[in-house]
C-alpha positions in Angstrom: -59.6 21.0 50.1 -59.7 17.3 51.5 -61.1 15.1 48.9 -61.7 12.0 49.8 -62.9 9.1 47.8 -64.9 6.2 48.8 -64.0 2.6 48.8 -65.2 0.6 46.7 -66.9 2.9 44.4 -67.5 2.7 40.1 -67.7 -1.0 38.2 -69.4 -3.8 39.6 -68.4 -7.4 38.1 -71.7 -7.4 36.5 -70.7 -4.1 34.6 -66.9 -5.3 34.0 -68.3 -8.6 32.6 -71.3 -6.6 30.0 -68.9 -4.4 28.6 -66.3 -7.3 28.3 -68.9 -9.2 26.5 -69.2 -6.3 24.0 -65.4 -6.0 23.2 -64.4 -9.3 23.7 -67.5 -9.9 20.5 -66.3 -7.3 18.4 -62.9 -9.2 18.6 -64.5 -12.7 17.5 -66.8 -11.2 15.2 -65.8 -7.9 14.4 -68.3 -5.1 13.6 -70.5 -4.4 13.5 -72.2 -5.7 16.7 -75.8 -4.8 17.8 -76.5 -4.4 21.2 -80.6 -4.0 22.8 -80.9 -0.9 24.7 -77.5 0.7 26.3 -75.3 -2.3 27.2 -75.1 -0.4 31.4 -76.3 3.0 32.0 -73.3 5.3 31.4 -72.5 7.5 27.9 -69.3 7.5 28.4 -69.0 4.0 28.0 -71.8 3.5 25.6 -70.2 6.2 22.9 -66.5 4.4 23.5 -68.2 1.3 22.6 -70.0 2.4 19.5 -66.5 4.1 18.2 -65.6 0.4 18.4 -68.3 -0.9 16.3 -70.6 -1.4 19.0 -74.3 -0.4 17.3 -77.2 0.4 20.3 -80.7 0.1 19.5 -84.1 0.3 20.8 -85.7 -2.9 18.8 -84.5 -6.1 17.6 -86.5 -5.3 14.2 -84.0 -2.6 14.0 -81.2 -5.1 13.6 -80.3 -6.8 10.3 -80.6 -10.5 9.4 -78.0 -12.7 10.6 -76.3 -9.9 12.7 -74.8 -10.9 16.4 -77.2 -9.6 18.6 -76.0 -8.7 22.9 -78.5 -8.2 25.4 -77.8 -5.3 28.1 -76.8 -6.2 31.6 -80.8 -5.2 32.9 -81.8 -8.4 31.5 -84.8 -9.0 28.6 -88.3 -10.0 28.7 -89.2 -13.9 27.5 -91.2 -11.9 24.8 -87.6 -10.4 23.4 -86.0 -13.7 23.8 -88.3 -14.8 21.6 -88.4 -12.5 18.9 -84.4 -12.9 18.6 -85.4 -16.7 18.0 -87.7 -16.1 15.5 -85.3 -13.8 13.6 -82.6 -16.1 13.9 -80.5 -13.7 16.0 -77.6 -14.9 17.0 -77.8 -13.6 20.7 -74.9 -13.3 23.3 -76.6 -12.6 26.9 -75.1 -10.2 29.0 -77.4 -9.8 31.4 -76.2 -9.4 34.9 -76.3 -13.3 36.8 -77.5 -11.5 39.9 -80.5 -10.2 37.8 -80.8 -13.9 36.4 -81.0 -14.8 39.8 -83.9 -12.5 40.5 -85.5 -14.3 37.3 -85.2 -17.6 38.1 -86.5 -16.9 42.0 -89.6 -14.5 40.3 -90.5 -18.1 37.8 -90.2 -20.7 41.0 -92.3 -18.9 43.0 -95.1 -18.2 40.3 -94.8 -22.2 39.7 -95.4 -22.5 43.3 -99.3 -20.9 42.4 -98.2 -17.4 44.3 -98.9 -13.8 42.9 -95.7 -11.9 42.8 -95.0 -8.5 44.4 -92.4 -7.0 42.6 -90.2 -4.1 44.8 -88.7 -1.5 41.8 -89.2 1.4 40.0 -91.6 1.4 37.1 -89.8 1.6 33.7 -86.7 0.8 34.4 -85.0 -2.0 32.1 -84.4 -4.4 34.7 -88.2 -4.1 36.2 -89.4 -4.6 32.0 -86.9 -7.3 31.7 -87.8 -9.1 35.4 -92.1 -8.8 34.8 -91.9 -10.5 31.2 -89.9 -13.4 32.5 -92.8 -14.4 35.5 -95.9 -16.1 34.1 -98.5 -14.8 36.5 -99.7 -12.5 38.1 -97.4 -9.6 38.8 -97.6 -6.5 41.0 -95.2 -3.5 41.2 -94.8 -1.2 43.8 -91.9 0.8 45.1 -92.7 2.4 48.1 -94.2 0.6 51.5 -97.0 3.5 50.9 -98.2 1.4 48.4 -98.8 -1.9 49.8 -102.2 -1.1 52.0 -103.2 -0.5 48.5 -102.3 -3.7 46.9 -105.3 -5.8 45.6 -104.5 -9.7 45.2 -106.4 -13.0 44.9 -105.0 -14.8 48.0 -103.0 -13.2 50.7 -102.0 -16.7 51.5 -100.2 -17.3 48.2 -97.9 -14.3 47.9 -93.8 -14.2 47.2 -91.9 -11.0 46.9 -88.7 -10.1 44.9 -86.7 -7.0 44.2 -84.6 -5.0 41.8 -81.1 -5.3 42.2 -80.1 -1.5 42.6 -82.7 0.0 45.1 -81.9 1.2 48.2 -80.7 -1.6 51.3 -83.3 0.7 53.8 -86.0 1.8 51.7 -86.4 -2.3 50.2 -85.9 -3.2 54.0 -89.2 -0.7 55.2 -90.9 -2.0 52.0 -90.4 -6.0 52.8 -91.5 -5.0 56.6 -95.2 -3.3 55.5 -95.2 -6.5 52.8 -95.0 -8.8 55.9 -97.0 -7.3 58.5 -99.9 -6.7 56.3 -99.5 -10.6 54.8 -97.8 -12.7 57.0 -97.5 -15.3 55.2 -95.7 -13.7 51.9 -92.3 -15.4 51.3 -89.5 -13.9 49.7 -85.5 -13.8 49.8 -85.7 -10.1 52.3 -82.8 -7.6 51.2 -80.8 -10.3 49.3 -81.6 -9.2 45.8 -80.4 -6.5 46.1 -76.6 -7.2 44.7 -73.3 -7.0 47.0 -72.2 -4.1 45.1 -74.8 -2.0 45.1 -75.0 -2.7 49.5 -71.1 -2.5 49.3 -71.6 1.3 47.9 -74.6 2.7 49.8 -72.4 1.2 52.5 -69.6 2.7 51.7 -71.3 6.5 50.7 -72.9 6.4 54.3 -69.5 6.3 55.8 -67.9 9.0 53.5 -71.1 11.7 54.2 -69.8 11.3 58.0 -66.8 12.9 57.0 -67.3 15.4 54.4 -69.5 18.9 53.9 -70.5 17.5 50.2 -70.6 14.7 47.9 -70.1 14.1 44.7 -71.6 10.9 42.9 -70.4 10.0 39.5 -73.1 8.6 37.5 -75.9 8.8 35.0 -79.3 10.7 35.6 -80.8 6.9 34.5 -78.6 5.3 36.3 -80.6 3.4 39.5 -77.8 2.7 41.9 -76.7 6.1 41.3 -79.2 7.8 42.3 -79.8 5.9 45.4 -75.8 7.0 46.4 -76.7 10.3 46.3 -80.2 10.1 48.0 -78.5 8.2 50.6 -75.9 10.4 50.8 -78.3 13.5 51.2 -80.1 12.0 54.0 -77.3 12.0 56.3 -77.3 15.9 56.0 -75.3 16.9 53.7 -75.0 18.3 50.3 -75.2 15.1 47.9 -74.9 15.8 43.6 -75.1 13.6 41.2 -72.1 14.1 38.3 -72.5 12.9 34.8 -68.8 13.9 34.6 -66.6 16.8 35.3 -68.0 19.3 33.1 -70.8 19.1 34.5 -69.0 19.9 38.1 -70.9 23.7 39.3 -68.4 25.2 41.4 -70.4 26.8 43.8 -71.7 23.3 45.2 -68.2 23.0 46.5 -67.3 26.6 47.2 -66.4 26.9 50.9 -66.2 23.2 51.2 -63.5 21.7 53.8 -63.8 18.2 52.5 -65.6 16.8 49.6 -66.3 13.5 49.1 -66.4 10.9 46.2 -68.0 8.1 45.1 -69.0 6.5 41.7 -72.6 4.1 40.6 -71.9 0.9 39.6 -71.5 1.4 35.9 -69.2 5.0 35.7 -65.7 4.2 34.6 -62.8 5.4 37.3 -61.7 7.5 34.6 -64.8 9.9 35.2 -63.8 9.8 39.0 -59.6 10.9 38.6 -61.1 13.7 35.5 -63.5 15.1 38.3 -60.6 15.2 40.9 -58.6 17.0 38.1 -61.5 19.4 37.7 -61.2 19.7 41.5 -57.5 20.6 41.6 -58.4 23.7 39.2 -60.4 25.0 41.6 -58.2 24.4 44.9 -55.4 22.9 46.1 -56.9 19.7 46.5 -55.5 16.6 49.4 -56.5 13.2 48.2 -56.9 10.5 50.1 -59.1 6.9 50.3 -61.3 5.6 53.3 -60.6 1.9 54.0 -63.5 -0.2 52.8 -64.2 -3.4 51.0 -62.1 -4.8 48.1 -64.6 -6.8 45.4 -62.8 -9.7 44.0 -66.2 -11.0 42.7 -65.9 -12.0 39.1 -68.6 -13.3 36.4 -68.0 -16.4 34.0 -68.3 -15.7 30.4 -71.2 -16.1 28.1 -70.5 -19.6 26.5 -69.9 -18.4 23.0 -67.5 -16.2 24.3 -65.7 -18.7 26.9 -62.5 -19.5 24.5 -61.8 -15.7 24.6 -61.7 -15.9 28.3 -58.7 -18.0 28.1 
Protein backbone atom coordinates (compact mmCIF):
# COMPACT_ATOMS: atom_id res chain seq x y z
CA UNK A 1 0.00 0.00 0.00
CA UNK A 2 1.25 3.59 -1.10
CA UNK A 3 0.55 6.05 1.64
CA UNK A 4 1.12 9.16 0.91
CA UNK A 5 0.84 12.15 3.09
CA UNK A 6 -0.03 15.65 2.21
CA UNK A 7 2.11 18.72 2.49
CA UNK A 8 1.51 20.89 4.67
CA UNK A 9 -1.03 19.15 6.73
CA UNK A 10 -1.81 19.30 11.04
CA UNK A 11 -0.85 22.76 13.20
CA UNK A 12 -1.43 26.07 11.92
CA UNK A 13 0.66 29.04 13.70
CA UNK A 14 -2.56 30.04 15.17
CA UNK A 15 -2.83 26.54 16.91
CA UNK A 16 1.02 26.33 17.73
CA UNK A 17 0.73 29.75 19.35
CA UNK A 18 -2.93 28.82 21.66
CA UNK A 19 -1.50 25.79 22.94
CA UNK A 20 1.93 27.60 23.62
CA UNK A 21 0.01 30.26 25.38
CA UNK A 22 -1.44 27.43 27.66
CA UNK A 23 2.00 25.84 28.63
CA UNK A 24 4.10 28.65 28.39
CA UNK A 25 1.16 30.07 31.53
CA UNK A 26 1.21 27.07 33.42
CA UNK A 27 5.13 27.69 33.49
CA UNK A 28 4.77 31.49 34.87
CA UNK A 29 1.90 30.73 36.88
CA UNK A 30 1.67 27.26 37.52
CA UNK A 31 -1.64 25.43 38.01
CA UNK A 32 -3.98 25.50 37.92
CA UNK A 33 -4.89 27.51 34.75
CA UNK A 34 -8.51 27.98 33.48
CA UNK A 35 -9.14 28.06 29.97
CA UNK A 36 -12.95 29.17 28.21
CA UNK A 37 -14.14 26.48 26.06
CA UNK A 38 -11.45 23.92 24.46
CA UNK A 39 -8.34 25.99 23.95
CA UNK A 40 -8.49 24.40 19.61
CA UNK A 41 -10.68 21.59 18.69
CA UNK A 42 -8.74 18.37 19.24
CA UNK A 43 -8.95 15.90 22.60
CA UNK A 44 -5.97 14.77 22.27
CA UNK A 45 -4.43 17.94 22.96
CA UNK A 46 -7.07 19.26 25.24
CA UNK A 47 -6.71 16.01 27.80
CA UNK A 48 -2.61 16.45 27.47
CA UNK A 49 -3.19 19.93 28.50
CA UNK A 50 -5.45 19.29 31.48
CA UNK A 51 -2.77 16.46 32.75
CA UNK A 52 -0.66 19.63 32.92
CA UNK A 53 -2.88 21.70 34.95
CA UNK A 54 -4.78 23.07 32.23
CA UNK A 55 -8.69 23.29 33.72
CA UNK A 56 -11.41 23.73 30.52
CA UNK A 57 -14.69 25.18 31.17
CA UNK A 58 -17.86 26.16 29.75
CA UNK A 59 -18.43 29.64 31.85
CA UNK A 60 -16.25 32.15 33.35
CA UNK A 61 -18.63 31.88 36.60
CA UNK A 62 -17.23 28.51 36.76
CA UNK A 63 -13.76 29.91 37.47
CA UNK A 64 -12.57 31.02 40.83
CA UNK A 65 -11.70 34.51 42.02
CA UNK A 66 -8.41 35.75 41.12
CA UNK A 67 -7.65 32.62 38.85
CA UNK A 68 -5.57 33.27 35.31
CA UNK A 69 -8.12 32.99 32.97
CA UNK A 70 -7.08 31.97 28.70
CA UNK A 71 -9.43 32.56 25.99
CA UNK A 72 -9.55 29.70 23.11
CA UNK A 73 -8.07 30.38 19.80
CA UNK A 74 -12.04 30.91 18.21
CA UNK A 75 -12.07 34.16 19.77
CA UNK A 76 -14.84 35.56 22.65
CA UNK A 77 -17.79 37.77 22.40
CA UNK A 78 -17.33 41.63 23.92
CA UNK A 79 -20.09 40.34 26.35
CA UNK A 80 -17.37 37.63 27.74
CA UNK A 81 -14.65 40.14 27.71
CA UNK A 82 -16.58 41.89 29.88
CA UNK A 83 -17.64 39.61 32.37
CA UNK A 84 -13.77 38.55 32.85
CA UNK A 85 -13.46 42.39 33.71
CA UNK A 86 -16.00 42.55 36.12
CA UNK A 87 -14.64 39.44 37.90
CA UNK A 88 -11.32 40.65 37.84
CA UNK A 89 -10.04 37.88 35.71
CA UNK A 90 -6.88 38.05 34.93
CA UNK A 91 -7.23 37.08 31.11
CA UNK A 92 -4.45 35.93 28.63
CA UNK A 93 -6.06 36.05 24.94
CA UNK A 94 -5.28 33.40 22.69
CA UNK A 95 -7.45 33.95 20.19
CA UNK A 96 -6.23 33.34 16.78
CA UNK A 97 -4.84 37.18 15.14
CA UNK A 98 -6.45 36.06 11.88
CA UNK A 99 -9.79 35.78 13.73
CA UNK A 100 -8.93 39.22 15.38
CA UNK A 101 -8.54 40.36 12.08
CA UNK A 102 -12.06 39.24 11.08
CA UNK A 103 -13.14 41.28 14.35
CA UNK A 104 -11.67 44.34 13.78
CA UNK A 105 -12.86 44.34 9.82
CA UNK A 106 -16.68 43.08 11.20
CA UNK A 107 -16.51 46.60 13.87
CA UNK A 108 -15.12 49.12 10.88
CA UNK A 109 -17.58 48.29 8.70
CA UNK A 110 -20.59 48.45 11.22
CA UNK A 111 -19.03 52.05 12.16
CA UNK A 112 -19.27 52.73 8.55
CA UNK A 113 -23.47 52.49 9.13
CA UNK A 114 -23.54 49.01 7.07
CA UNK A 115 -25.48 45.74 8.09
CA UNK A 116 -23.11 42.81 8.21
CA UNK A 117 -23.51 39.55 6.37
CA UNK A 118 -21.68 37.15 8.24
CA UNK A 119 -20.51 33.79 5.87
CA UNK A 120 -20.16 30.66 8.79
CA UNK A 121 -21.74 28.05 10.29
CA UNK A 122 -24.17 28.68 13.12
CA UNK A 123 -22.80 27.68 16.49
CA UNK A 124 -19.62 27.38 16.01
CA UNK A 125 -17.16 29.27 18.58
CA UNK A 126 -15.66 31.49 16.22
CA UNK A 127 -19.17 32.54 14.56
CA UNK A 128 -20.46 33.24 18.68
CA UNK A 129 -17.15 34.94 19.29
CA UNK A 130 -17.17 37.11 15.70
CA UNK A 131 -21.40 38.26 16.14
CA UNK A 132 -20.86 39.58 19.85
CA UNK A 133 -17.87 41.67 18.84
CA UNK A 134 -20.11 43.79 15.85
CA UNK A 135 -22.44 46.33 17.21
CA UNK A 136 -25.16 46.16 14.57
CA UNK A 137 -27.00 44.55 12.74
CA UNK A 138 -25.82 41.04 11.98
CA UNK A 139 -26.87 38.31 9.53
CA UNK A 140 -25.63 34.75 9.24
CA UNK A 141 -25.83 32.56 6.48
CA UNK A 142 -23.74 29.77 5.14
CA UNK A 143 -24.84 28.71 2.04
CA UNK A 144 -25.39 31.12 -1.27
CA UNK A 145 -29.09 29.36 -1.08
CA UNK A 146 -29.62 31.52 1.58
CA UNK A 147 -28.97 34.95 0.32
CA UNK A 148 -32.32 35.49 -2.00
CA UNK A 149 -33.64 35.02 1.32
CA UNK A 150 -31.82 37.66 3.19
CA UNK A 151 -34.01 40.56 4.51
CA UNK A 152 -31.97 43.96 5.26
CA UNK A 153 -32.69 47.67 5.71
CA UNK A 154 -30.52 49.10 2.82
CA UNK A 155 -29.07 47.05 0.16
CA UNK A 156 -26.84 50.04 -0.38
CA UNK A 157 -25.23 49.74 3.07
CA UNK A 158 -24.06 46.16 3.27
CA UNK A 159 -20.32 44.65 4.12
CA UNK A 160 -19.60 40.94 4.23
CA UNK A 161 -17.08 38.91 6.28
CA UNK A 162 -16.30 35.28 6.86
CA UNK A 163 -15.16 32.54 9.16
CA UNK A 164 -11.72 31.66 8.94
CA UNK A 165 -12.02 27.72 8.33
CA UNK A 166 -14.82 27.33 5.61
CA UNK A 167 -14.33 26.13 2.47
CA UNK A 168 -12.01 28.48 -0.36
CA UNK A 169 -15.08 27.39 -3.15
CA UNK A 170 -18.06 27.21 -1.27
CA UNK A 171 -17.20 31.06 0.54
CA UNK A 172 -16.20 32.00 -3.16
CA UNK A 173 -20.08 30.79 -4.71
CA UNK A 174 -21.45 32.43 -1.45
CA UNK A 175 -19.53 36.06 -2.00
CA UNK A 176 -20.66 35.76 -5.88
CA UNK A 177 -24.72 35.31 -5.01
CA UNK A 178 -23.81 38.16 -2.14
CA UNK A 179 -22.67 40.42 -5.05
CA UNK A 180 -24.93 39.87 -7.84
CA UNK A 181 -27.96 40.15 -5.80
CA UNK A 182 -26.37 43.63 -4.01
CA UNK A 183 -23.90 45.17 -5.98
CA UNK A 184 -22.83 47.36 -3.96
CA UNK A 185 -21.91 45.05 -0.75
CA UNK A 186 -18.21 45.47 0.13
CA UNK A 187 -16.20 42.99 1.74
CA UNK A 188 -12.52 41.50 1.78
CA UNK A 189 -13.69 38.28 -0.99
CA UNK A 190 -11.98 34.89 0.07
CA UNK A 191 -9.33 36.58 2.21
CA UNK A 192 -10.68 35.62 5.64
CA UNK A 193 -10.40 32.69 5.22
CA UNK A 194 -6.72 31.99 6.79
CA UNK A 195 -3.47 30.81 4.62
CA UNK A 196 -3.60 27.64 6.35
CA UNK A 197 -6.76 26.54 6.11
CA UNK A 198 -6.40 27.46 1.78
CA UNK A 199 -2.85 25.99 2.08
CA UNK A 200 -4.67 22.51 3.15
CA UNK A 201 -7.88 22.36 1.08
CA UNK A 202 -5.09 23.08 -1.47
CA UNK A 203 -3.08 20.71 -0.63
CA UNK A 204 -6.03 17.67 0.00
CA UNK A 205 -7.19 18.53 -3.60
CA UNK A 206 -3.90 17.57 -4.94
CA UNK A 207 -3.52 14.29 -2.79
CA UNK A 208 -7.31 12.93 -3.84
CA UNK A 209 -5.69 13.06 -7.56
CA UNK A 210 -3.53 10.52 -6.50
CA UNK A 211 -4.98 8.11 -4.18
CA UNK A 212 -8.25 5.62 -3.97
CA UNK A 213 -9.02 7.11 -0.27
CA UNK A 214 -8.29 9.59 2.21
CA UNK A 215 -7.81 9.85 5.43
CA UNK A 216 -8.31 13.22 7.41
CA UNK A 217 -7.11 13.49 10.97
CA UNK A 218 -9.21 15.57 12.89
CA UNK A 219 -12.09 16.22 15.28
CA UNK A 220 -15.89 15.65 14.40
CA UNK A 221 -16.16 19.64 15.71
CA UNK A 222 -13.38 20.55 14.15
CA UNK A 223 -14.44 23.15 11.01
CA UNK A 224 -11.32 22.97 8.83
CA UNK A 225 -11.50 19.40 9.15
CA UNK A 226 -14.42 18.67 7.92
CA UNK A 227 -14.14 20.85 4.94
CA UNK A 228 -10.72 18.48 4.06
CA UNK A 229 -12.60 15.70 3.90
CA UNK A 230 -15.76 17.20 2.07
CA UNK A 231 -13.35 18.61 -0.31
CA UNK A 232 -11.59 15.56 -0.53
CA UNK A 233 -14.92 13.52 -1.31
CA UNK A 234 -15.89 15.76 -4.06
CA UNK A 235 -13.11 14.93 -6.22
CA UNK A 236 -14.42 11.21 -6.23
CA UNK A 237 -13.03 9.47 -3.92
CA UNK A 238 -13.53 7.87 -0.59
CA UNK A 239 -12.74 10.77 2.01
CA UNK A 240 -13.03 9.77 6.21
CA UNK A 241 -12.64 11.78 8.76
CA UNK A 242 -10.14 10.08 11.77
CA UNK A 243 -10.37 11.20 15.29
CA UNK A 244 -7.20 8.96 15.61
CA UNK A 245 -6.08 5.54 14.82
CA UNK A 246 -8.41 3.57 16.76
CA UNK A 247 -10.89 4.82 15.19
CA UNK A 248 -9.20 3.61 11.65
CA UNK A 249 -12.15 0.77 10.11
CA UNK A 250 -10.20 -1.40 7.97
CA UNK A 251 -12.46 -2.07 5.39
CA UNK A 252 -12.40 1.76 4.25
CA UNK A 253 -8.99 0.91 3.05
CA UNK A 254 -9.25 -2.74 2.20
CA UNK A 255 -8.32 -3.09 -1.53
CA UNK A 256 -6.80 0.25 -1.56
CA UNK A 257 -3.60 0.89 -3.84
CA UNK A 258 -2.80 4.21 -2.33
CA UNK A 259 -4.16 5.99 0.56
CA UNK A 260 -3.81 9.28 1.28
CA UNK A 261 -3.22 11.61 4.42
CA UNK A 262 -3.82 14.73 5.65
CA UNK A 263 -4.42 16.40 9.06
CA UNK A 264 -7.04 19.81 10.17
CA UNK A 265 -5.35 22.50 11.49
CA UNK A 266 -5.38 21.68 15.09
CA UNK A 267 -4.51 17.53 15.19
CA UNK A 268 -0.97 16.98 16.42
CA UNK A 269 1.46 15.09 13.81
CA UNK A 270 1.62 12.51 16.37
CA UNK A 271 -2.03 11.35 15.47
CA UNK A 272 -0.88 11.38 11.73
CA UNK A 273 2.65 8.83 12.29
CA UNK A 274 0.16 6.57 15.08
CA UNK A 275 -2.45 6.25 12.02
CA UNK A 276 0.47 5.25 9.59
CA UNK A 277 1.53 2.80 12.37
CA UNK A 278 -2.00 1.48 12.47
CA UNK A 279 -1.55 1.33 8.60
CA UNK A 280 1.60 -0.78 8.65
CA UNK A 281 -0.48 -3.50 10.75
CA UNK A 282 -2.69 -3.92 8.13
CA UNK A 283 -0.19 -3.96 4.99
CA UNK A 284 3.11 -3.41 4.11
CA UNK A 285 2.81 0.15 3.87
CA UNK A 286 5.34 2.65 1.22
CA UNK A 287 5.41 6.16 2.66
CA UNK A 288 6.15 8.93 0.92
CA UNK A 289 5.28 13.11 0.93
CA UNK A 290 3.87 15.22 -2.04
CA UNK A 291 5.88 18.47 -2.49
CA UNK A 292 3.75 21.39 -1.21
CA UNK A 293 4.10 24.57 0.75
CA UNK A 294 6.36 24.97 3.88
CA UNK A 295 4.44 27.59 6.60
CA UNK A 296 7.01 29.59 8.30
CA UNK A 297 4.19 31.93 9.49
CA UNK A 298 4.61 32.51 13.17
CA UNK A 299 2.35 34.47 15.90
CA UNK A 300 3.81 37.09 18.52
CA UNK A 301 3.06 36.29 22.02
CA UNK A 302 0.26 37.55 24.25
CA UNK A 303 2.09 40.55 26.08
CA UNK A 304 1.92 39.02 29.53
CA UNK A 305 3.57 36.13 28.21
CA UNK A 306 6.29 38.01 25.85
CA UNK A 307 9.38 37.61 28.47
CA UNK A 308 8.79 33.78 28.11
CA UNK A 309 9.17 34.07 24.45
CA UNK A 310 12.66 35.10 24.88
Amino acid sequence: MRVVLAQPRGFCAGVERAIDIVERALEKYGPPIYVRHEIVHNRHVVERLRAKGAHFVDELDEIPPGSVTIFSAHGVSSAVQDAATERSLPVIDATCPLVSKVHSEGQRYAAQGREIVLVGHAGHPEIEGTMGRIDGKVHLISRAEEVAGLKVSNPHKLAFITQTTLSVDDTKAVIDALRQRFPDIVGPDTKDICYATQNRQRAVRELAQQVDVVLVVGAANSSNSNRLREIAAEQGVKAYLVADADALDPTWVKGAKAVGITAGASAPEELVQNLIARLKQLSEVECEKLPGITENVRFRMPPELAETAG
